[in-house]
DSSP file (Angstrom, degrees, kcal/mol; ACC not computed):
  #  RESIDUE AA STRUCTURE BP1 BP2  ACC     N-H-->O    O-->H-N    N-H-->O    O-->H-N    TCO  KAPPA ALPHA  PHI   PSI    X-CA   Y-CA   Z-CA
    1    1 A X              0   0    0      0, 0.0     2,-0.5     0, 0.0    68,-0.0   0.000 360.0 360.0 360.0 132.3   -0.6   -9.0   -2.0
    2    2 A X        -     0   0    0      2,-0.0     2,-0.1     0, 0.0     0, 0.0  -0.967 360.0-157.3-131.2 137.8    3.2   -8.7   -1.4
    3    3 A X        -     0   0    0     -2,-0.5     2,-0.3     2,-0.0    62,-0.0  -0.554  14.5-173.1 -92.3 150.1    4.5   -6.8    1.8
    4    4 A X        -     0   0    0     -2,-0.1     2,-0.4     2,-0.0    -2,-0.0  -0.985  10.2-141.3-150.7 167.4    8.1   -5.3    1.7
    5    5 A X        -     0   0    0     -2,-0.3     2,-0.2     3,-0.0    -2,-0.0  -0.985  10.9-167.1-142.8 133.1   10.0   -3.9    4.1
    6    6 A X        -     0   0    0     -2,-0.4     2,-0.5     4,-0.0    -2,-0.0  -0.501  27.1-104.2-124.0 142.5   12.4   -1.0    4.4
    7    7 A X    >   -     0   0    0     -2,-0.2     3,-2.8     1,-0.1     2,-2.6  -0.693  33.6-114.0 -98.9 158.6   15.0    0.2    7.0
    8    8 A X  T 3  S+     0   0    0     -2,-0.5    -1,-0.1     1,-0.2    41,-0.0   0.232 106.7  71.7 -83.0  51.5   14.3    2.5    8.7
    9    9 A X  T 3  S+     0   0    0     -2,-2.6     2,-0.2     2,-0.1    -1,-0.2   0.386  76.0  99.0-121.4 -14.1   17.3    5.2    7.1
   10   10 A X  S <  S-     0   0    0     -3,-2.8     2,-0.1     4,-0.1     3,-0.1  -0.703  70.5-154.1 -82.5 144.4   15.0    5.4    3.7
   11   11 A X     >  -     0   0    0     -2,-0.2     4,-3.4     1,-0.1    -2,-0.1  -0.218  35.8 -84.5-100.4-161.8   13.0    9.0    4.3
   12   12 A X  H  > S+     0   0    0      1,-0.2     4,-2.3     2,-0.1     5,-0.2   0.962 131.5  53.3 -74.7 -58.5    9.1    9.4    2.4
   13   13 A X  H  > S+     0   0    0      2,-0.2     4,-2.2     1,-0.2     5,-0.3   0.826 102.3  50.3 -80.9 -21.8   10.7   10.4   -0.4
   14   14 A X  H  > S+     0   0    0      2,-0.2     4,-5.2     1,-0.2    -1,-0.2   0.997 109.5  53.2  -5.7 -88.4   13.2    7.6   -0.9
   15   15 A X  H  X S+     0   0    0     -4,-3.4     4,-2.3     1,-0.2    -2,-0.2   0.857 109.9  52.6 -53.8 -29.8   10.3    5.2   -0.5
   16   16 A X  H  X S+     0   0    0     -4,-2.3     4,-1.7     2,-0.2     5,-0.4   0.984 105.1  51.2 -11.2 -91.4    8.7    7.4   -3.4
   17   17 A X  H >X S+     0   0    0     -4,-2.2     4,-3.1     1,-0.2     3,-0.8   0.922 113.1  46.9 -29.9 -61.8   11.5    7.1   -5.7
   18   18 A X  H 3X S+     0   0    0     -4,-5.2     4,-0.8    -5,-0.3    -1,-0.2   0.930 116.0  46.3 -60.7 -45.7   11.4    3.0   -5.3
   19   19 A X  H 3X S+     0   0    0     -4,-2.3     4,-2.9    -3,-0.2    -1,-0.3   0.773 105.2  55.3 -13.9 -63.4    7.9    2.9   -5.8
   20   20 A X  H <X S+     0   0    0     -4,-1.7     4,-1.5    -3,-0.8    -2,-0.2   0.688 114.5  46.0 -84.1 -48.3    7.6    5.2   -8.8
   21   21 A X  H  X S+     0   0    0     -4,-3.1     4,-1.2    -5,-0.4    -1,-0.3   0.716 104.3  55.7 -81.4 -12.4    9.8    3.0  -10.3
   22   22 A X  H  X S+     0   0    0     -4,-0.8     4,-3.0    -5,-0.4    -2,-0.3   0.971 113.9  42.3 -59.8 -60.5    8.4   -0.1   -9.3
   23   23 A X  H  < S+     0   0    0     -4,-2.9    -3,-0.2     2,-0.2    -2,-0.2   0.847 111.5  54.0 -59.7 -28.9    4.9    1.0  -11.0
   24   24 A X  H >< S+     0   0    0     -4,-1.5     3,-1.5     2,-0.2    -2,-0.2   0.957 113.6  45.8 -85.5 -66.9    6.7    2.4  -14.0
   25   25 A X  H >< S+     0   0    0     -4,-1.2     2,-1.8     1,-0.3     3,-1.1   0.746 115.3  44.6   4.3 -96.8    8.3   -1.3  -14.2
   26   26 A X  T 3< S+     0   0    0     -4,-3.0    -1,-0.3     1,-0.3    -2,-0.2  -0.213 109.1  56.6 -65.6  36.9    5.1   -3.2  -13.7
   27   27 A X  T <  S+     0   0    0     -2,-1.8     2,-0.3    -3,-1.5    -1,-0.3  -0.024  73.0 113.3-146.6  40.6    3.2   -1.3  -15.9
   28   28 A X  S <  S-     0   0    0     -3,-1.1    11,-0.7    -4,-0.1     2,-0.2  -0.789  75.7-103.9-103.4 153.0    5.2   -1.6  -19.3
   29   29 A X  E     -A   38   0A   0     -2,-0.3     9,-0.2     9,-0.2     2,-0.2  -0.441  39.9-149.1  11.4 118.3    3.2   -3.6  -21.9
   30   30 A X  E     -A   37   0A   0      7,-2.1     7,-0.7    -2,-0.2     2,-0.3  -0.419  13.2-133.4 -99.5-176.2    4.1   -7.4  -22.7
   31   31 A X  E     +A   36   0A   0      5,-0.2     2,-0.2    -2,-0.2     5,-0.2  -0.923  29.3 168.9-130.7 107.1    4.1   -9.6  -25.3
   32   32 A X  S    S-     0   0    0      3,-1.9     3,-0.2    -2,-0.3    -2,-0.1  -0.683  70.0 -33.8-157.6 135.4    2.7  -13.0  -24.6
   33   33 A X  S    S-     0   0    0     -2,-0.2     2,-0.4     1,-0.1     3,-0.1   0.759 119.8 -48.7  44.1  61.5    1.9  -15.3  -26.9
   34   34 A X  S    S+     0   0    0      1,-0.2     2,-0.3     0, 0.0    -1,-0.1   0.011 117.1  98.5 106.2 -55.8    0.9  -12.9  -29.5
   35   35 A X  S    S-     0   0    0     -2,-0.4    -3,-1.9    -3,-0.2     2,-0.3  -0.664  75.8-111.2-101.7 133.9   -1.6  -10.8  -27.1
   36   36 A X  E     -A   31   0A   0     -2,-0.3     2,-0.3    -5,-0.2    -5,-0.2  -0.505  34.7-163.8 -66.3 132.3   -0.5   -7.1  -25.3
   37   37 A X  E     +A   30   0A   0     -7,-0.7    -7,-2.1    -2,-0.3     2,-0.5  -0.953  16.8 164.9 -92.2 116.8   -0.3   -7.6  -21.8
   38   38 A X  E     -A   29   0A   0     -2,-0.3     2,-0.3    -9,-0.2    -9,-0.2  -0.895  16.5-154.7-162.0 134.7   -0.3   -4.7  -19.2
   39   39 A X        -     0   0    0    -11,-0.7     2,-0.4    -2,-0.5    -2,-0.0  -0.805   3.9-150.9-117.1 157.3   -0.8   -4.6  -15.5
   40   40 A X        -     0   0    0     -2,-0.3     2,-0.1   -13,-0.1   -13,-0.1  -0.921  12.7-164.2-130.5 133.7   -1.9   -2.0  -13.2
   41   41 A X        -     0   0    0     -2,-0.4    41,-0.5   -18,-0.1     2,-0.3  -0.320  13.3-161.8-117.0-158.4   -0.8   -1.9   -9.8
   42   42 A X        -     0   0    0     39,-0.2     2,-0.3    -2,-0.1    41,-0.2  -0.734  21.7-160.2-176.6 125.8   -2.3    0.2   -6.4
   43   43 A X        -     0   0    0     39,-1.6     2,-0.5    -2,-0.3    32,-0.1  -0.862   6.9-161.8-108.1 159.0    0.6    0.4   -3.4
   44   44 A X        -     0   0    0     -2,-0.3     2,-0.5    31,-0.1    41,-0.2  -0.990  13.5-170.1-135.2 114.0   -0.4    1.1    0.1
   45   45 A X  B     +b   85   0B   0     39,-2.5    41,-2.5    -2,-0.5     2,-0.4  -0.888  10.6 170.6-116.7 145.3    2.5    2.1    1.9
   46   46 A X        -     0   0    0     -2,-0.5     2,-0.3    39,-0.2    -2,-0.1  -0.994   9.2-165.3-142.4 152.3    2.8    2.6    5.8
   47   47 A X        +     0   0    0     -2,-0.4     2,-0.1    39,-0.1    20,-0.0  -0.779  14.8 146.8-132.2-172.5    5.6    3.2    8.1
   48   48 A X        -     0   0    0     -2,-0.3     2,-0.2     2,-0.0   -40,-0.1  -0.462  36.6-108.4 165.0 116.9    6.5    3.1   11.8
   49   49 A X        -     0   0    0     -2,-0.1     2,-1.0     1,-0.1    -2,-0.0  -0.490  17.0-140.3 -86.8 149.1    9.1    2.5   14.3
   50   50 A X        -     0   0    0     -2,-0.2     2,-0.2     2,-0.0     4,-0.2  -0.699  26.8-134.2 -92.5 107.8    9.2   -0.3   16.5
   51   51 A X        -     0   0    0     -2,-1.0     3,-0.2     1,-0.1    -1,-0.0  -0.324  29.3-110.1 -64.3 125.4   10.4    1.3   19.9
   52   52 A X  S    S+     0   0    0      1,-0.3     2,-0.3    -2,-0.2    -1,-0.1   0.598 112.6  51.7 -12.8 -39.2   13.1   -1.1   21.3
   53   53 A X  S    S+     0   0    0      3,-0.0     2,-0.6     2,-0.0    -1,-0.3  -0.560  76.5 155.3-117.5  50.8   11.2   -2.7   24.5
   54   54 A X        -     0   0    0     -2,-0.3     3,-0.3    -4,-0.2    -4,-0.0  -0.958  32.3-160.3-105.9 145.3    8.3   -3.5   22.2
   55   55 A X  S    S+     0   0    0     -2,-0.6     2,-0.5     1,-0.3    -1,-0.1   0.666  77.8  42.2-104.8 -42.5    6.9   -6.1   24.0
   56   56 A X    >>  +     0   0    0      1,-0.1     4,-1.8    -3,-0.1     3,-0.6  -0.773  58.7 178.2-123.6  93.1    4.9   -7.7   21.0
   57   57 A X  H 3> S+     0   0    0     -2,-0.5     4,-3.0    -3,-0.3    -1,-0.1   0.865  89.5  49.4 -39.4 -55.1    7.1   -7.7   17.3
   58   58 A X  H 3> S+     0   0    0      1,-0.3     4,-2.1     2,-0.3    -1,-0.2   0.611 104.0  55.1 -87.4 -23.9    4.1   -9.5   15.6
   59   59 A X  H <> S+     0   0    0     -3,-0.6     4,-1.8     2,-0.2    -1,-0.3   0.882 112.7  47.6 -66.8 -57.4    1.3   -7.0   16.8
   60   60 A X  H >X S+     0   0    0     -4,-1.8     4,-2.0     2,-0.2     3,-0.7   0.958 106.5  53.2 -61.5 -44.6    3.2   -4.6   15.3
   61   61 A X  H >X S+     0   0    0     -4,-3.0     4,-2.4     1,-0.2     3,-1.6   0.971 113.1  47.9 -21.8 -85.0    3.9   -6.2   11.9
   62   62 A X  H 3< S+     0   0    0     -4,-2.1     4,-0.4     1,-0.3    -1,-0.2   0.519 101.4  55.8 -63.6  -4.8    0.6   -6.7   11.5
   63   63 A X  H XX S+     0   0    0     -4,-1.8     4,-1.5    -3,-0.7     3,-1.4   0.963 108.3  52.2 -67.4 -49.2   -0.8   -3.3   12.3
   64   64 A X  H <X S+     0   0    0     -4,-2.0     4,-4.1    -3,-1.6     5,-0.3   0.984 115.8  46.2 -69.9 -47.5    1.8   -1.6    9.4
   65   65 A X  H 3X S+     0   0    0     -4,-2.4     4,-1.4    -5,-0.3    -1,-0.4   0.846 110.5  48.3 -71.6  -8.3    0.1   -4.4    7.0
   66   66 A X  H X> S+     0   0    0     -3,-1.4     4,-2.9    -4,-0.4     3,-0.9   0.977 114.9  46.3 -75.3 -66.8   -3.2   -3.6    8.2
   67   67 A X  H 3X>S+     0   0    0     -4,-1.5     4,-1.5     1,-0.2     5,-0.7   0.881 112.4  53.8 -19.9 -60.6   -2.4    0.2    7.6
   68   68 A X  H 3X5S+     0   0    0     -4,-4.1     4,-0.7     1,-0.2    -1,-0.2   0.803 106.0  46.3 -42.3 -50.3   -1.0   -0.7    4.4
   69   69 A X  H <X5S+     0   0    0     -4,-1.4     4,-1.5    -3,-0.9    -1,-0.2   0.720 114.5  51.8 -81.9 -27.6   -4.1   -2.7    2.9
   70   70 A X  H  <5S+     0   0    0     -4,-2.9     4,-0.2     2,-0.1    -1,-0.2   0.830 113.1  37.9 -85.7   5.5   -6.3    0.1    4.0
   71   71 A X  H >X5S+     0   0    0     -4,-1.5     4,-2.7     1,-0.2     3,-1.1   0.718 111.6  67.0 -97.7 -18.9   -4.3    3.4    2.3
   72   72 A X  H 3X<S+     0   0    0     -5,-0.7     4,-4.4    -4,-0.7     5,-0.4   0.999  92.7  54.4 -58.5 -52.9   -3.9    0.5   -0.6
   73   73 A X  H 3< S+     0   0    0     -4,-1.5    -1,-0.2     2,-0.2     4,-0.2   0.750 110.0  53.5 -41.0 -25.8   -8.0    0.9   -1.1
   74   74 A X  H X> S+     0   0    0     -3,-1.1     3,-2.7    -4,-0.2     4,-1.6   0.952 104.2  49.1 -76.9 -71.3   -6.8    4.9   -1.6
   75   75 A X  H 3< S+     0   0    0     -4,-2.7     4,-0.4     1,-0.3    -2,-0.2   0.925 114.3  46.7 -72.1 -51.3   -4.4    4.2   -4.1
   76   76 A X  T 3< S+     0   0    0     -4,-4.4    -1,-0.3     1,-0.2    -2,-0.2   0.787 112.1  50.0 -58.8  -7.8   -7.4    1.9   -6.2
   77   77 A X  T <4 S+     0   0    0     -3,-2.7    -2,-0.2    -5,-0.4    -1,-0.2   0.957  96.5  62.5 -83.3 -50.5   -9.9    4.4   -5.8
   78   78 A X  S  < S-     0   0    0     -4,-1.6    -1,-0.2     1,-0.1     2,-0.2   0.647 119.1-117.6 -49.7 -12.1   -7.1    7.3   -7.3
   79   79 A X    >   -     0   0    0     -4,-0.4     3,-0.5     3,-0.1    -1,-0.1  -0.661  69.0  -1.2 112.2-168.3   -7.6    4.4  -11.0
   80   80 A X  T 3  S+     0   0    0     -2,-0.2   -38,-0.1     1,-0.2   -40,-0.0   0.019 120.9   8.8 -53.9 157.7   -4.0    2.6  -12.1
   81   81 A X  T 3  S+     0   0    0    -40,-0.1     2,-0.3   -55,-0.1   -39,-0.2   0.448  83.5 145.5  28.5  39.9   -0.9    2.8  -10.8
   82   82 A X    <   -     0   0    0     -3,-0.5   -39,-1.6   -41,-0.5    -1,-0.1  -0.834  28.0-155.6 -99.4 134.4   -1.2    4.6   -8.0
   83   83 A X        +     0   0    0     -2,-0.3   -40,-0.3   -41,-0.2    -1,-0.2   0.462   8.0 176.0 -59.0-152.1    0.3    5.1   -4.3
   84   84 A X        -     0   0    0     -9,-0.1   -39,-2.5   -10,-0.1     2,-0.2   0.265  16.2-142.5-127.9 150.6   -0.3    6.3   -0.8
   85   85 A X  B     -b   45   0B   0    -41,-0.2   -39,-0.2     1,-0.1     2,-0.1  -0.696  38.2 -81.7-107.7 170.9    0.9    6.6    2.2
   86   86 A X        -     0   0    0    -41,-2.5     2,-0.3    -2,-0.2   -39,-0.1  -0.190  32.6-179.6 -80.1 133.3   -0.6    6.4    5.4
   87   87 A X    >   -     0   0    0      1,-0.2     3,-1.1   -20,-0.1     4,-0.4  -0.904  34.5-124.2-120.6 161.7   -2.6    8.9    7.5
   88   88 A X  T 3  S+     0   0    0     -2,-0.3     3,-0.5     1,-0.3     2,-0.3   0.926 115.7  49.7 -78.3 -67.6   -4.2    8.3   11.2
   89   89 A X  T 3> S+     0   0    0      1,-0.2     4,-1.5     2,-0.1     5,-0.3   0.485  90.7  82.9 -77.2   1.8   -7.8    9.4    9.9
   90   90 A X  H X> S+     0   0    0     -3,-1.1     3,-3.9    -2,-0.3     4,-1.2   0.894  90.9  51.2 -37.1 -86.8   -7.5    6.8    6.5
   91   91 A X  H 34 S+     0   0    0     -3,-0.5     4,-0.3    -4,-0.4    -1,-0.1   0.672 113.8  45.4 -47.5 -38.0   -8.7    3.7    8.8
   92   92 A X  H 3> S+     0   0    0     -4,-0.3     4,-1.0     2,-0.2    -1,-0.3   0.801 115.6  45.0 -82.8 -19.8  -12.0    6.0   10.0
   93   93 A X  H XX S+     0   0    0     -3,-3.9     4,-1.6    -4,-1.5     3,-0.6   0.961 110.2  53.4 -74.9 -60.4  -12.9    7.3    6.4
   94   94 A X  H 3< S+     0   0    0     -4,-1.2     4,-0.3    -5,-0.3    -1,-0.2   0.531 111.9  46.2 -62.3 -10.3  -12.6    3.9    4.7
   95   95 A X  H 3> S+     0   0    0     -5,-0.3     4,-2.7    -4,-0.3    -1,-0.2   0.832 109.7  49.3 -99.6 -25.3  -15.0    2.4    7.3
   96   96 A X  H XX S+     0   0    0     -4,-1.0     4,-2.1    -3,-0.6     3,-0.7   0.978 113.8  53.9 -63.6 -77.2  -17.7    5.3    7.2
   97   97 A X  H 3X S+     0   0    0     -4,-1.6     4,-3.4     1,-0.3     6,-0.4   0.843 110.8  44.7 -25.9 -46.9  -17.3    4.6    2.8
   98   98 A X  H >>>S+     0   0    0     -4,-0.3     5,-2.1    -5,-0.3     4,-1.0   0.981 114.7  45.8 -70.1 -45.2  -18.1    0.7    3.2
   99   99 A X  H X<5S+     0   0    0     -4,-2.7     3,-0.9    -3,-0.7    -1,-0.3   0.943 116.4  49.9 -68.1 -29.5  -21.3    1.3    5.7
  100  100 A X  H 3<5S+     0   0    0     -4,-2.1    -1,-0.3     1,-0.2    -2,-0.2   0.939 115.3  40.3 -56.3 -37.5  -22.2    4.0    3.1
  101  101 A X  H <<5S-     0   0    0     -4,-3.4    -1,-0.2    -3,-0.7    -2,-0.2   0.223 115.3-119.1 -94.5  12.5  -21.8    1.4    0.3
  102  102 A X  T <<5S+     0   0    0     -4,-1.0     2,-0.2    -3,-0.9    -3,-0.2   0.626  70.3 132.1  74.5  28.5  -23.4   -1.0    2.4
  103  103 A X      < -     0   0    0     -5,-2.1     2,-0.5    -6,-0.4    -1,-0.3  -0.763  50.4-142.6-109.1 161.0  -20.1   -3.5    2.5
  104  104 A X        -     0   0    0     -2,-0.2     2,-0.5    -3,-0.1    -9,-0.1  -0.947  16.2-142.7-123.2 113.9  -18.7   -4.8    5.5
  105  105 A X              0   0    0     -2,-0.5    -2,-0.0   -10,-0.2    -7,-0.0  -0.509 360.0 360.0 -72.7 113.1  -14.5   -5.0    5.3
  106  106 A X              0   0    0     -2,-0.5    -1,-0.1     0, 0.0     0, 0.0   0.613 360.0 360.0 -75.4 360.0  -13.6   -7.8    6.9
């Protein structure tokens, strides 16, 4: 998994654009040694501003990647090469799916 990070002057549809070309990138068909190669990716995107006098940087980091890896579980379910970005009822849908499918997300 690789986090990236945007300032915050890119809108939704910016981050789109950079995406959309990312997957079309990383899903072109190789050659190596002989045998077709071709990868399918799933992004999870989340955003958020960090209000000036926030008191803890690293609590916030890690919520967006927390966000991230659950709207990323969205984007694998939607097949290959797919997006999404984050919505406040994601985190509560994705926990009801695992106790329905009898997994526990660590």
């Amino acid at each position: 998994m690789a986090g990236t990070s945007l300032s915050s002057s890119y809108g939704q549809n910016d981050i789109k654009a950079i995406v959309k070309k990312l997957i079309q990138q990383l899903s072109m068909s190789y050659d190596v040694r002989g045998l077709k190669v071709s990868l399918s990716i799933s992004v999870g995107i989340s955003t958020g501003m960090m209000e000036e006098q926030c008191s803890n940087q690293i609590y916030f980091i890690e919520s967006l990647i927390n966000k991230a890896e659950t709207v990323m579980s969205y984007a694998k379910k939607k097949g290959g090469n797919a997006y999404c970005f984050n919505t406040p009822d994601q985190h509560i849908e994705l926990n009801r799916y695992y106790q329905i499918k009898g997994y526990q997300k660590s």
